[in-house]
C-alpha positions in Angstrom: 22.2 60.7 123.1 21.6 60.3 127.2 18.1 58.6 125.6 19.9 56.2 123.7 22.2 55.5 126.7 19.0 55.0 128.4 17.3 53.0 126.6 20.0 50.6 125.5 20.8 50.5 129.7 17.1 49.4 129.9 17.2 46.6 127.2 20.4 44.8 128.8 18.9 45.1 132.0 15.5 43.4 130.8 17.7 40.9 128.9 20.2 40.2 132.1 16.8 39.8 134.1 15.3 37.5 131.7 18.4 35.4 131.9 18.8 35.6 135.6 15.4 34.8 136.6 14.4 31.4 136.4 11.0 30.9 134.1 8.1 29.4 136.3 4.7 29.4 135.6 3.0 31.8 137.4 -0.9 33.3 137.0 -1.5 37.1 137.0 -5.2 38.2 137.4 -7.0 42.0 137.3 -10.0 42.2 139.0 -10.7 45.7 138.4 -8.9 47.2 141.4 -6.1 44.8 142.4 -3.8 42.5 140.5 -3.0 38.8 142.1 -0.7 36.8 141.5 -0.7 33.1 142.0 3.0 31.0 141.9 3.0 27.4 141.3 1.5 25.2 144.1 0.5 28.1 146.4 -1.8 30.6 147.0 -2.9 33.6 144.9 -1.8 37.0 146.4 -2.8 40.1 145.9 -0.8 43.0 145.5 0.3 46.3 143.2 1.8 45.9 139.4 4.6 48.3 138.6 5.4 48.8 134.7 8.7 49.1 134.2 9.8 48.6 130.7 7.5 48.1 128.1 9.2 47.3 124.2 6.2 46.2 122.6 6.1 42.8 122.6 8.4 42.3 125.8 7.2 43.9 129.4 9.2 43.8 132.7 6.9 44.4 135.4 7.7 44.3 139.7 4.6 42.8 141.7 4.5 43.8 145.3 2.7 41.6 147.5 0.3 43.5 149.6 2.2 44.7 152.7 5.6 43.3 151.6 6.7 46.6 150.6 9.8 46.8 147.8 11.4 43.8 149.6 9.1 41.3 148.7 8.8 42.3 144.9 8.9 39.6 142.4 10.0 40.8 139.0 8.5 38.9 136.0 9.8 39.3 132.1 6.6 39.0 130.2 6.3 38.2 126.1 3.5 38.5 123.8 4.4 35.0 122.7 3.8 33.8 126.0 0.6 35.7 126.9 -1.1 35.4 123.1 -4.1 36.2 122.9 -4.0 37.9 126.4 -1.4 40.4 125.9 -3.4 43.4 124.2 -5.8 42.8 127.3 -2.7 42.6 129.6 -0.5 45.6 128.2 -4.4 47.8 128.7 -4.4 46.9 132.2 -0.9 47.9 133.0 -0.8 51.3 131.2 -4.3 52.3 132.8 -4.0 54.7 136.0 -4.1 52.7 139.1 -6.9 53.0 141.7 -6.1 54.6 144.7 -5.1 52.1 147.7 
């Protein structure tokens, strides 16, 4: 039951964030050893990708900016239906072990 709990907590959480965030275009790349991230009319940045929820064909993930710590995380709901063909590609890359820093 506590699993259940947990993972129904998880899923309005990941629906509330969804909801709360506002949808802008932004560009994730992996180079290999570091993700970037590029917002709308700026600059890519690079920086750590964090897993946090995976339910198949819906992903929340936290980006930290390279020396932002926690603070400067940016929290981005992503869908296969958004990523098509890139999201088998996308979903390897995010459950592979991270390189060390």
């Amino acid at each position: 039951m506590p699993l259940a709990a947990g993972l129904t907590a998880g899923l309005a959480a990941g629906l509330a964030a969804r909801r709360a965030v506002p949808v802008r275009l932004v560009q994730l790349a992996w180079d290999g050893s570091t993700w970037w991230l590029r917002p709308p009319d700026a600059e890519s940045r690079p920086g750590q990708m964090a897993l946090m929820l995976d339910l198949g064909p819906w992903m929340l993930v936290r980006f930290s900016p390279a020396g932002a710590g926690r603070h400067g995380a940016v929290w981005l709901p992503l869908s296969r239906r958004d990523a098509a063909a890139d999201w088998p590609a996308l979903r390897v890359a995010l459950h592979a072990p991270q390189p060390a820093a």
